[in-house]
PDB file with one MODEL, atoms N, CA, C and O in Angstrom:
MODEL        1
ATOM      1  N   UNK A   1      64.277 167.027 169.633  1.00  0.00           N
ATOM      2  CA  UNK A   1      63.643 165.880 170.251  1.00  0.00           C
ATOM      3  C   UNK A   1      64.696 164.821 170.520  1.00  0.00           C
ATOM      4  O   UNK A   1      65.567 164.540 169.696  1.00  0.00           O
ATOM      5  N   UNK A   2      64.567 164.188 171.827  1.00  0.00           N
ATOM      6  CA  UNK A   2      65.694 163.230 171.998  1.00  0.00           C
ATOM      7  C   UNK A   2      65.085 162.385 172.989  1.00  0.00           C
ATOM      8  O   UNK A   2      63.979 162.549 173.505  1.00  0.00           O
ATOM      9  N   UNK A   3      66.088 161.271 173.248  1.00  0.00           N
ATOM     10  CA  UNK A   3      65.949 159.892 174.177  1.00  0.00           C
ATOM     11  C   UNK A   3      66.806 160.239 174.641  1.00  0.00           C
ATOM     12  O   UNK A   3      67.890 160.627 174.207  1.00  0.00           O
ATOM     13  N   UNK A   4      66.024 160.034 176.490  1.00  0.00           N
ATOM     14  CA  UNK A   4      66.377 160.211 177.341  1.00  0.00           C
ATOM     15  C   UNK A   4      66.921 158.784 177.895  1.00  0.00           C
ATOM     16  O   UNK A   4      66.050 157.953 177.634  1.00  0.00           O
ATOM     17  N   UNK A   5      67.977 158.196 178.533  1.00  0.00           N
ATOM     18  CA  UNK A   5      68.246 157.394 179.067  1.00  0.00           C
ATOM     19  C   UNK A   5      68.079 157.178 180.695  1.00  0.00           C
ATOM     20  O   UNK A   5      68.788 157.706 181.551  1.00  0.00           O
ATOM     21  N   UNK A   6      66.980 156.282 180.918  1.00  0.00           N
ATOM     22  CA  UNK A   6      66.648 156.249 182.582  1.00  0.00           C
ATOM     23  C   UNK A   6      67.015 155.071 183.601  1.00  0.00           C
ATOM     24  O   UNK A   6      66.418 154.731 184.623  1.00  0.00           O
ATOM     25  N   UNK A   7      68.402 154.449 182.906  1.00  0.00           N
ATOM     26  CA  UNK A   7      68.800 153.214 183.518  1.00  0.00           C
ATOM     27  C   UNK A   7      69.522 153.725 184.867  1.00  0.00           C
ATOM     28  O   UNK A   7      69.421 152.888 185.764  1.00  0.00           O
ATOM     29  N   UNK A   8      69.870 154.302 185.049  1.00  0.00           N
ATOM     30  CA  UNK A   8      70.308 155.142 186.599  1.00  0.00           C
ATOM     31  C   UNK A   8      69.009 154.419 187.867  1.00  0.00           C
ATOM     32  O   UNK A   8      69.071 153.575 188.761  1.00  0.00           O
ATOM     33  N   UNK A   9      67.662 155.524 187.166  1.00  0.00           N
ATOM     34  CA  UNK A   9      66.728 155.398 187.900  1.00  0.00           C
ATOM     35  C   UNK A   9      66.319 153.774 188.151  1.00  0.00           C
ATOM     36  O   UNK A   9      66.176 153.403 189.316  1.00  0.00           O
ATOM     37  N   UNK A  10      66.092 152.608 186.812  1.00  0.00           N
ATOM     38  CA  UNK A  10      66.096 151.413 186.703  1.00  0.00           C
ATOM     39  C   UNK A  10      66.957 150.956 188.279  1.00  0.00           C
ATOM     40  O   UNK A  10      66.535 150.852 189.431  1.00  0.00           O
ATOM     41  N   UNK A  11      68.245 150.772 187.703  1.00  0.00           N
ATOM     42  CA  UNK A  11      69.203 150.353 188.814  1.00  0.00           C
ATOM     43  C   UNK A  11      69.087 150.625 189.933  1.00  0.00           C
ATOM     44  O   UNK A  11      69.314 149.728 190.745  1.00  0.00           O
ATOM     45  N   UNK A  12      68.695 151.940 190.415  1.00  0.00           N
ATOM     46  CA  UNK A  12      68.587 151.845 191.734  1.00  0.00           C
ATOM     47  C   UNK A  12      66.654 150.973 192.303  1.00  0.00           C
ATOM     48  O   UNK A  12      66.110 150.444 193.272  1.00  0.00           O
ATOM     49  N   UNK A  13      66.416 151.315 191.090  1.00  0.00           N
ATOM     50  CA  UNK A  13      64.877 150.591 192.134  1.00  0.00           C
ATOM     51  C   UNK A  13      65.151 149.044 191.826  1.00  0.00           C
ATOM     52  O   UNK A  13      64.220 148.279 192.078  1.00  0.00           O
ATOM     53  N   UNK A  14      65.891 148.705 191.501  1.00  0.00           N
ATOM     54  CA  UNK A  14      65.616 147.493 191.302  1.00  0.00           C
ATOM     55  C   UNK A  14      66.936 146.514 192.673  1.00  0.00           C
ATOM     56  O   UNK A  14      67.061 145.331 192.988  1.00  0.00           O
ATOM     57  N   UNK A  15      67.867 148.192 193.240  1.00  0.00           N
ATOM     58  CA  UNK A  15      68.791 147.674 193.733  1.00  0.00           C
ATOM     59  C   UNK A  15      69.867 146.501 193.337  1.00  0.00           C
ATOM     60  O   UNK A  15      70.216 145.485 193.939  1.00  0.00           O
ATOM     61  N   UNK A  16      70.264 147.086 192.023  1.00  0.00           N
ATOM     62  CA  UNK A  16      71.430 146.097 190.905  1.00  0.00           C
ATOM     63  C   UNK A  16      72.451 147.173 191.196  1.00  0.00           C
ATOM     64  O   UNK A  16      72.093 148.211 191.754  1.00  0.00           O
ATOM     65  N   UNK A  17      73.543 146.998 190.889  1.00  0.00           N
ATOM     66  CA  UNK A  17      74.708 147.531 191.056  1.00  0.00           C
ATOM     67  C   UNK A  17      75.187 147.532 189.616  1.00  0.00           C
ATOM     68  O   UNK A  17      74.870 146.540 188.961  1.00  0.00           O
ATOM     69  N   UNK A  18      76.003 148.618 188.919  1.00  0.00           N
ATOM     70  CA  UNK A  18      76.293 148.711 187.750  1.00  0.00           C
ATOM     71  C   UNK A  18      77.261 147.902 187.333  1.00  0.00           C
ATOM     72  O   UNK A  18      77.399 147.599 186.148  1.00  0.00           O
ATOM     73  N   UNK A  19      78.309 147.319 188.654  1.00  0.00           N
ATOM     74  CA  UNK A  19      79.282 146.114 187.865  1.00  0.00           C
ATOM     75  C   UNK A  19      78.323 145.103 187.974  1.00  0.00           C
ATOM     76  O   UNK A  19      78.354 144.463 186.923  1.00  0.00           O
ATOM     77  N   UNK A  20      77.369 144.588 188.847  1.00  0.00           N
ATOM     78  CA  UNK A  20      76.851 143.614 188.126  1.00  0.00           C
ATOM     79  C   UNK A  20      76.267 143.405 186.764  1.00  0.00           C
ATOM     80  O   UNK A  20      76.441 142.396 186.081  1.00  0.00           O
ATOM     81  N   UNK A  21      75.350 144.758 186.338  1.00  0.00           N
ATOM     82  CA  UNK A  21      74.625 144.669 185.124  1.00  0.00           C
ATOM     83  C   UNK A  21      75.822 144.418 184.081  1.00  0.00           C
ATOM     84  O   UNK A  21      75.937 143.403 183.394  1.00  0.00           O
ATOM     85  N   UNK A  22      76.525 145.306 184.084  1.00  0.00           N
ATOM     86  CA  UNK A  22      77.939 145.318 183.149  1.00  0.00           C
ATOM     87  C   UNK A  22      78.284 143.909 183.216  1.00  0.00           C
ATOM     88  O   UNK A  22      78.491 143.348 182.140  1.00  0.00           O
ATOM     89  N   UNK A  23      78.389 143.201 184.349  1.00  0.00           N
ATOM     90  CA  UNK A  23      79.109 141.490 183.692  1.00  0.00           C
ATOM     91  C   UNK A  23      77.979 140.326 183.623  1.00  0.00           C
ATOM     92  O   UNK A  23      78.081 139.100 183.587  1.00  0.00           O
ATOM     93  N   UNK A  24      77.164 140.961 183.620  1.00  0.00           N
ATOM     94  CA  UNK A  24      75.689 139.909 182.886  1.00  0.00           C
ATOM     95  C   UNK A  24      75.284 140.528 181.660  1.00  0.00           C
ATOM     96  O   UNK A  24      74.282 140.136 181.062  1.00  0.00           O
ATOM     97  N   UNK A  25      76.115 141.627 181.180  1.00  0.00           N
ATOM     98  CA  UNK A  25      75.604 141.846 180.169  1.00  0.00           C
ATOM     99  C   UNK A  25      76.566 141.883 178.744  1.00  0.00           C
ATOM    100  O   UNK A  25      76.398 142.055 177.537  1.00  0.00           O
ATOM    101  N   UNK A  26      77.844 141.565 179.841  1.00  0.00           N
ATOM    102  CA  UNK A  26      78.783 141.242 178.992  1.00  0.00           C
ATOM    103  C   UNK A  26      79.578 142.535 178.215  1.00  0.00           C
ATOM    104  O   UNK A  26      80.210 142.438 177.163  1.00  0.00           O
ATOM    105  N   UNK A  27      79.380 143.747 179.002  1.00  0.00           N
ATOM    106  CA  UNK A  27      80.029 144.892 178.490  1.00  0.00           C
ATOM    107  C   UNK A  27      80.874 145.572 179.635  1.00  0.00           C
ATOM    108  O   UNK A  27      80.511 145.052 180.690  1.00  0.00           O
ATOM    109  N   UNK A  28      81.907 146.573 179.883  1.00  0.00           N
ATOM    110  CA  UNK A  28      82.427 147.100 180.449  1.00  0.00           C
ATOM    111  C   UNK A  28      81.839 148.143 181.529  1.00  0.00           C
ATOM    112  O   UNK A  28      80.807 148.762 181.272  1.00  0.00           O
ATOM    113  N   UNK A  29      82.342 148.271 182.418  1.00  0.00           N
ATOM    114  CA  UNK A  29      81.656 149.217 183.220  1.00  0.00           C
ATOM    115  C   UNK A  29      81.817 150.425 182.449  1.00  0.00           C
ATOM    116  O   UNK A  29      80.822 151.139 182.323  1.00  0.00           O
ATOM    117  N   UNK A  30      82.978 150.798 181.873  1.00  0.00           N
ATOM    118  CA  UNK A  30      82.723 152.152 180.952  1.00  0.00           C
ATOM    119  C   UNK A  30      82.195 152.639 180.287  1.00  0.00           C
ATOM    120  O   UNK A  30      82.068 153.822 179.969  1.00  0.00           O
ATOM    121  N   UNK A  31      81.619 151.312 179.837  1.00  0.00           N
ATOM    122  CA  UNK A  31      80.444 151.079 178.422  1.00  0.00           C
ATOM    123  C   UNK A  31      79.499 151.563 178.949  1.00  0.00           C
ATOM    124  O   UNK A  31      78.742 152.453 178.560  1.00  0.00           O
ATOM    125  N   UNK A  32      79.529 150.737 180.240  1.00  0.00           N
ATOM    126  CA  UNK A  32      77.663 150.931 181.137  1.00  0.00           C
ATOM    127  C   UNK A  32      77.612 152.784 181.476  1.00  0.00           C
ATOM    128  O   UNK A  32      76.683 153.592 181.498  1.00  0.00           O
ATOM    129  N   UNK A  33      78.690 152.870 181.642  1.00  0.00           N
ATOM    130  CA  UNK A  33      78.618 154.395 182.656  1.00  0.00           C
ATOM    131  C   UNK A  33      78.273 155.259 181.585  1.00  0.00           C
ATOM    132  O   UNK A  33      77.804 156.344 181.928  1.00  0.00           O
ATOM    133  N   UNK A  34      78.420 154.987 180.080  1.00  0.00           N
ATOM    134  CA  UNK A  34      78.441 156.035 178.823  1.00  0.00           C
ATOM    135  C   UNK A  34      77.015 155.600 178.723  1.00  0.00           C
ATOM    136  O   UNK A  34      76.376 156.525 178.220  1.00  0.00           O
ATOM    137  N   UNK A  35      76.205 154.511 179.010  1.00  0.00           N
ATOM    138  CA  UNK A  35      74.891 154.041 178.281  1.00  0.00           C
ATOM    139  C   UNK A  35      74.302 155.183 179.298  1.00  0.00           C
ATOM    140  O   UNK A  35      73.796 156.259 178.979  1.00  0.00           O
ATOM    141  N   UNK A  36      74.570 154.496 181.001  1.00  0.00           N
ATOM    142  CA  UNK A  36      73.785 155.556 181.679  1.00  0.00           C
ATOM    143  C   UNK A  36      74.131 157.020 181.628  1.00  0.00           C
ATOM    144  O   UNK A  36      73.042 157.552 181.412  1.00  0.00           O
ATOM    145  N   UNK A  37      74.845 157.764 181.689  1.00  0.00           N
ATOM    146  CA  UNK A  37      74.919 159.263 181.038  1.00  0.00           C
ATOM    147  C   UNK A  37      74.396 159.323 179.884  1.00  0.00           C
ATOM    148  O   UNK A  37      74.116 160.514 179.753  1.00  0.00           O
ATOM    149  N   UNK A  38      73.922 158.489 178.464  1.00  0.00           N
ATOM    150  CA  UNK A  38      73.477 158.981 177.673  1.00  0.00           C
ATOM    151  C   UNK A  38      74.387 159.650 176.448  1.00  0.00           C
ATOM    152  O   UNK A  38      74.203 160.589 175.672  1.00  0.00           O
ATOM    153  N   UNK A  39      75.001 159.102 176.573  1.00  0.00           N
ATOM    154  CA  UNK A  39      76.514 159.432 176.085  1.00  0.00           C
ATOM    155  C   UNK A  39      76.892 158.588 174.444  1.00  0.00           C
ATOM    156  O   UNK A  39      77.657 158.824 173.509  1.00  0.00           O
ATOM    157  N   UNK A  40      76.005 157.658 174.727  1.00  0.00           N
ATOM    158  CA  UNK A  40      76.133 156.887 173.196  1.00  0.00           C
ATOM    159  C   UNK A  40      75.378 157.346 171.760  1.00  0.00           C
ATOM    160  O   UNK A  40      74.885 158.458 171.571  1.00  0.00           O
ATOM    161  N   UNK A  41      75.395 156.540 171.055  1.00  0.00           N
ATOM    162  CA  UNK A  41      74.361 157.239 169.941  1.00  0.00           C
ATOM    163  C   UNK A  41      73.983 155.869 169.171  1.00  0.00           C
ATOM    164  O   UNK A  41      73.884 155.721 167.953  1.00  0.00           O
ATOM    165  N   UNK A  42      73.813 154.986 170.103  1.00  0.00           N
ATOM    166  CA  UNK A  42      73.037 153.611 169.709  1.00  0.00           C
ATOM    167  C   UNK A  42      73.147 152.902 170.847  1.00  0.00           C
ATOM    168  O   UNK A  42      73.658 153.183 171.932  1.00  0.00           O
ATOM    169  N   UNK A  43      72.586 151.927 170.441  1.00  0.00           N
ATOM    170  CA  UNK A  43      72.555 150.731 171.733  1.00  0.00           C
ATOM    171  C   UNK A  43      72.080 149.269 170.999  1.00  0.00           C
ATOM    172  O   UNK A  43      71.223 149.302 170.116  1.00  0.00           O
ATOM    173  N   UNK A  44      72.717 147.944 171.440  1.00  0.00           N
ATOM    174  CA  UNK A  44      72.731 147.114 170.331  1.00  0.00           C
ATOM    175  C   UNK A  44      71.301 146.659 170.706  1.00  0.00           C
ATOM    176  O   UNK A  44      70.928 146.995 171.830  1.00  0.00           O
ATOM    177  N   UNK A  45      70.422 145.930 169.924  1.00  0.00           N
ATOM    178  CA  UNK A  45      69.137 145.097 170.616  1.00  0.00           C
ATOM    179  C   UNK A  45      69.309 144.060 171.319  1.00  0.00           C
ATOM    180  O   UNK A  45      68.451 143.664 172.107  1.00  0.00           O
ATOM    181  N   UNK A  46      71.105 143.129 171.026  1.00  0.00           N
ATOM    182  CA  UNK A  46      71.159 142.027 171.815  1.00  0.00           C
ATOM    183  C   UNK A  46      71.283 142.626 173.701  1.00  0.00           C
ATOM    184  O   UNK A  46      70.916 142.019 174.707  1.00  0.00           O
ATOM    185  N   UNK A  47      71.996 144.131 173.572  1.00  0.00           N
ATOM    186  CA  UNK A  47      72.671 144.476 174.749  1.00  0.00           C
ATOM    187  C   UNK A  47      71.440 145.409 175.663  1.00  0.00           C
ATOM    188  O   UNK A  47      71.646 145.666 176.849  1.00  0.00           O
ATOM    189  N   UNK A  48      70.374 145.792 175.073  1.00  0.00           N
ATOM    190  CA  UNK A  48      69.265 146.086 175.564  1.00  0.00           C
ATOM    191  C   UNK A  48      68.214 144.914 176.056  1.00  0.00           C
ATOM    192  O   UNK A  48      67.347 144.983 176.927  1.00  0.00           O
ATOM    193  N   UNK A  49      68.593 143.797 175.190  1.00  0.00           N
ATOM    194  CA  UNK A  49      67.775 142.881 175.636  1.00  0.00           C
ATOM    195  C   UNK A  49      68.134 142.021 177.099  1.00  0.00           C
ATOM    196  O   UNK A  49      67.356 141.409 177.832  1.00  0.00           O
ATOM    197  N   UNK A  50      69.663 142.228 177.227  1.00  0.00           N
ATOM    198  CA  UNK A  50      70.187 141.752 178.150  1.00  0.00           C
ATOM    199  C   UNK A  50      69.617 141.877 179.692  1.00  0.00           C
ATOM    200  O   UNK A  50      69.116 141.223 180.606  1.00  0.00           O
ATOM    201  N   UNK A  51      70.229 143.712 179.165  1.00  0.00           N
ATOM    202  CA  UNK A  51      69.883 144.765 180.488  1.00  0.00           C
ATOM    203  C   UNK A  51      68.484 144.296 180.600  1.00  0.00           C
ATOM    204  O   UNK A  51      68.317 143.980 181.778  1.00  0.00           O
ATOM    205  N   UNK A  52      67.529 144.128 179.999  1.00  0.00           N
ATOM    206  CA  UNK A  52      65.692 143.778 180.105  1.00  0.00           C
ATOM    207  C   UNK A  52      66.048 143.142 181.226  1.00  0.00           C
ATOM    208  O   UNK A  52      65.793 143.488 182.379  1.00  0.00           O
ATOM    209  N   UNK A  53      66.843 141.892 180.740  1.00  0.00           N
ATOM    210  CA  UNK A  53      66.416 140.586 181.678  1.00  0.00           C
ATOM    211  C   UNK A  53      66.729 140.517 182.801  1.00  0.00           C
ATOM    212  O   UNK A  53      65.996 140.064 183.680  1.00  0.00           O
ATOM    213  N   UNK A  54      68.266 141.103 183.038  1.00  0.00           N
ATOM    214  CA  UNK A  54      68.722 141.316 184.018  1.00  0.00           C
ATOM    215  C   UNK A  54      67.599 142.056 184.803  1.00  0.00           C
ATOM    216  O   UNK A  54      66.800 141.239 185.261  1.00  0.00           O
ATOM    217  N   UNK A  55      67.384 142.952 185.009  1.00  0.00           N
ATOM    218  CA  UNK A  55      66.304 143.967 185.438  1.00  0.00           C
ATOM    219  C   UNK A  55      64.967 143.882 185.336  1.00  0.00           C
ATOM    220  O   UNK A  55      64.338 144.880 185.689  1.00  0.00           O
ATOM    221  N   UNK A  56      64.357 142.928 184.937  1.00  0.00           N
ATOM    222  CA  UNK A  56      63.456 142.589 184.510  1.00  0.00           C
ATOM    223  C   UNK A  56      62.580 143.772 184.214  1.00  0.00           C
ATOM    224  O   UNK A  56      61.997 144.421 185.082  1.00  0.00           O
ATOM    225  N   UNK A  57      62.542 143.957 183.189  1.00  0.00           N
ATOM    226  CA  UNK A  57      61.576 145.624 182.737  1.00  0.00           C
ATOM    227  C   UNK A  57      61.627 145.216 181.483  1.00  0.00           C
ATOM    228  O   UNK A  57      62.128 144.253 180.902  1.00  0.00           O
ATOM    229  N   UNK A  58      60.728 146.561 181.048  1.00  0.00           N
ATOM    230  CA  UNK A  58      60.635 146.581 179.596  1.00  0.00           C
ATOM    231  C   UNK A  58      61.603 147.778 178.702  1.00  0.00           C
ATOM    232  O   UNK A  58      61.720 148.847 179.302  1.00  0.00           O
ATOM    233  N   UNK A  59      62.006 147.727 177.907  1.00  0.00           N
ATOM    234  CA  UNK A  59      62.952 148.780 177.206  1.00  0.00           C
ATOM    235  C   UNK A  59      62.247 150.185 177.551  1.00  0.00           C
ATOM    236  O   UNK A  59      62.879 151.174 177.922  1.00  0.00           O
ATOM    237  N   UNK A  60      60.599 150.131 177.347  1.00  0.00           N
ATOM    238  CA  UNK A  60      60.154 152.070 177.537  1.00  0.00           C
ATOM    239  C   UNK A  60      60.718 152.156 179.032  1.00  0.00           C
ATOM    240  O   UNK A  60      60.508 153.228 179.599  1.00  0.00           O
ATOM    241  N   UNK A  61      61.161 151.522 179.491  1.00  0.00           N
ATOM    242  CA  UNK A  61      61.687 151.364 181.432  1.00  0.00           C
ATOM    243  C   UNK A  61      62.522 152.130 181.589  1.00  0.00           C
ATOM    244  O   UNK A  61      62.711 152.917 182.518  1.00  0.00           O
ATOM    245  N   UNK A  62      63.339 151.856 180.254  1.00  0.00           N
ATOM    246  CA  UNK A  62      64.842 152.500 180.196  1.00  0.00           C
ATOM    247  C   UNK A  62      64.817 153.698 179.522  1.00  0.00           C
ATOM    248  O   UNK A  62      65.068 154.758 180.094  1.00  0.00           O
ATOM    249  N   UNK A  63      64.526 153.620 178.318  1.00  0.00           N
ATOM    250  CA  UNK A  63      64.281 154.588 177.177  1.00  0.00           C
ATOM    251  C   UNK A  63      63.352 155.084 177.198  1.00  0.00           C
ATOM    252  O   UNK A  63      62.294 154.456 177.232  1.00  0.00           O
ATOM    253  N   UNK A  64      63.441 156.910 177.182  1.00  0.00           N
ATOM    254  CA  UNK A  64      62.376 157.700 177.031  1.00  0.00           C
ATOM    255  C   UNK A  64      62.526 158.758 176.192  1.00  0.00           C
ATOM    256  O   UNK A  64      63.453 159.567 176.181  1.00  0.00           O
ATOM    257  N   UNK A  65      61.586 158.713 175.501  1.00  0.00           N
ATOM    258  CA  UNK A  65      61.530 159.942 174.290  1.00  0.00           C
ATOM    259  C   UNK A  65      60.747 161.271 175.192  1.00  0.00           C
ATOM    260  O   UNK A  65      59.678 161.258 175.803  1.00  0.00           O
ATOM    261  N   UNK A  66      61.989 162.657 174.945  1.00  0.00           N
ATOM    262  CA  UNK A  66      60.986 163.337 175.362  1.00  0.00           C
ATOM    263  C   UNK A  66      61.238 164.570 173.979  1.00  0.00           C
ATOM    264  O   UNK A  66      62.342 164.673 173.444  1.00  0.00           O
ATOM    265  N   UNK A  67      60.437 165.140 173.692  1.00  0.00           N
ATOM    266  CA  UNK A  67      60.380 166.356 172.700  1.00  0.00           C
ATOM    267  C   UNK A  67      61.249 167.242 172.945  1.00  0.00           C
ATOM    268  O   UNK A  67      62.160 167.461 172.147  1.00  0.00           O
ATOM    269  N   UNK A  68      61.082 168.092 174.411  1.00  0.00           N
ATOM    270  CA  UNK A  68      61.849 168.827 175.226  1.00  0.00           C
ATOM    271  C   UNK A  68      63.680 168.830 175.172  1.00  0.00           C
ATOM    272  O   UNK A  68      64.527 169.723 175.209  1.00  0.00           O
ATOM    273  N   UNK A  69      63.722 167.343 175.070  1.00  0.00           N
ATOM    274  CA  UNK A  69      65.291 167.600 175.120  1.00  0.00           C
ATOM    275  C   UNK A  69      65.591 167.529 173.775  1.00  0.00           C
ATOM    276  O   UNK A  69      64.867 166.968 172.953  1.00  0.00           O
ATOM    277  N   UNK A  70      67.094 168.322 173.411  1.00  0.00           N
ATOM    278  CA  UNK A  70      67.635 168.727 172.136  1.00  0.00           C
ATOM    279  C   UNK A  70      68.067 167.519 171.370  1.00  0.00           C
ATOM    280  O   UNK A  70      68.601 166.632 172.036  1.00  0.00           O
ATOM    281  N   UNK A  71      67.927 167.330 170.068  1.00  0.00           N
ATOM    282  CA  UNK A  71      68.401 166.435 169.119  1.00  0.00           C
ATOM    283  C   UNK A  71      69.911 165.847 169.026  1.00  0.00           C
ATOM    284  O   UNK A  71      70.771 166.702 168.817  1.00  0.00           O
ATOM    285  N   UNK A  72      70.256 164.797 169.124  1.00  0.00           N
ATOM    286  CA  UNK A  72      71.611 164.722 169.023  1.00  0.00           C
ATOM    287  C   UNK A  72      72.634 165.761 167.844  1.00  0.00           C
ATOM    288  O   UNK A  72      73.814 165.950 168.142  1.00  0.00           O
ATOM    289  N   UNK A  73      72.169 166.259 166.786  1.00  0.00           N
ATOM    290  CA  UNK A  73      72.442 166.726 165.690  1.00  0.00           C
ATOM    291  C   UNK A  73      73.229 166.254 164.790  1.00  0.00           C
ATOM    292  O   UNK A  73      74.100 166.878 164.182  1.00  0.00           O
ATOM    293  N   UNK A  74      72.906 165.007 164.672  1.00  0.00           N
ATOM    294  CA  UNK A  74      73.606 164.610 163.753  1.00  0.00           C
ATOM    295  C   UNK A  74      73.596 164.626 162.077  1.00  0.00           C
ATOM    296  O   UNK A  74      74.524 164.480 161.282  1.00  0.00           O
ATOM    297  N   UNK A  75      72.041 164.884 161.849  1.00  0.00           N
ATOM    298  CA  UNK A  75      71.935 165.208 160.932  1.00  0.00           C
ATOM    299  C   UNK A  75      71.007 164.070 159.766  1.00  0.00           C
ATOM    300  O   UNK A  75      70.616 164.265 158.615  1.00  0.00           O
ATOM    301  N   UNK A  76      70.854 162.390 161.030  1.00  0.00           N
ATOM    302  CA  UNK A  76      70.310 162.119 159.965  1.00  0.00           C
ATOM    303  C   UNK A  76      68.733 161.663 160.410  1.00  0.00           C
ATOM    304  O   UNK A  76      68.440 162.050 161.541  1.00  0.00           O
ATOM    305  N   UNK A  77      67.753 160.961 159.755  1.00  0.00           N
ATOM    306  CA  UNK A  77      66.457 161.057 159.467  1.00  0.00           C
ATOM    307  C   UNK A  77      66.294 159.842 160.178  1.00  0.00           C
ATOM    308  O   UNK A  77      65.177 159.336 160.288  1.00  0.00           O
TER     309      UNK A  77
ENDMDL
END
């Protein structure tokens, strides 16, 4: 079971550009490009709250749990 990351999809409907979100949100575009691939294994609440505002949505906007996709395996609870 895993979270799916859907800020790709976000960004384009909202027509934001990823260096903008990245410098209103005060993180790197590299940062941003690892959040959107899904590539991280956290995300801070100040830096989710950001992206909200910027984008005006709600976090389930971004973040989606689906069963289907595989567990990160990390091992913990």
């Amino acid at each position: 079971m895993g979270i799916v990351v859907r800020l790709d999809l976000v960004l384009a409907r909202k027509k934001v550009k990823s260096k903008e979100l990245a410098a209103f949100v005060g993180i790197t575009e590299q940062n941003l490009s690892l959040l959107k691939s899904g590539k991280v294994r956290g995300v801070r609440f100040d830096t989710l709250s950001k992206i909200c505002e910027m984008l005006e949505c709600q976090p389930g906007d971004i973040l989606e749990f689906d069963a289907s996709q595989p567990d990160d395996g990390d091992g913990d609870s």
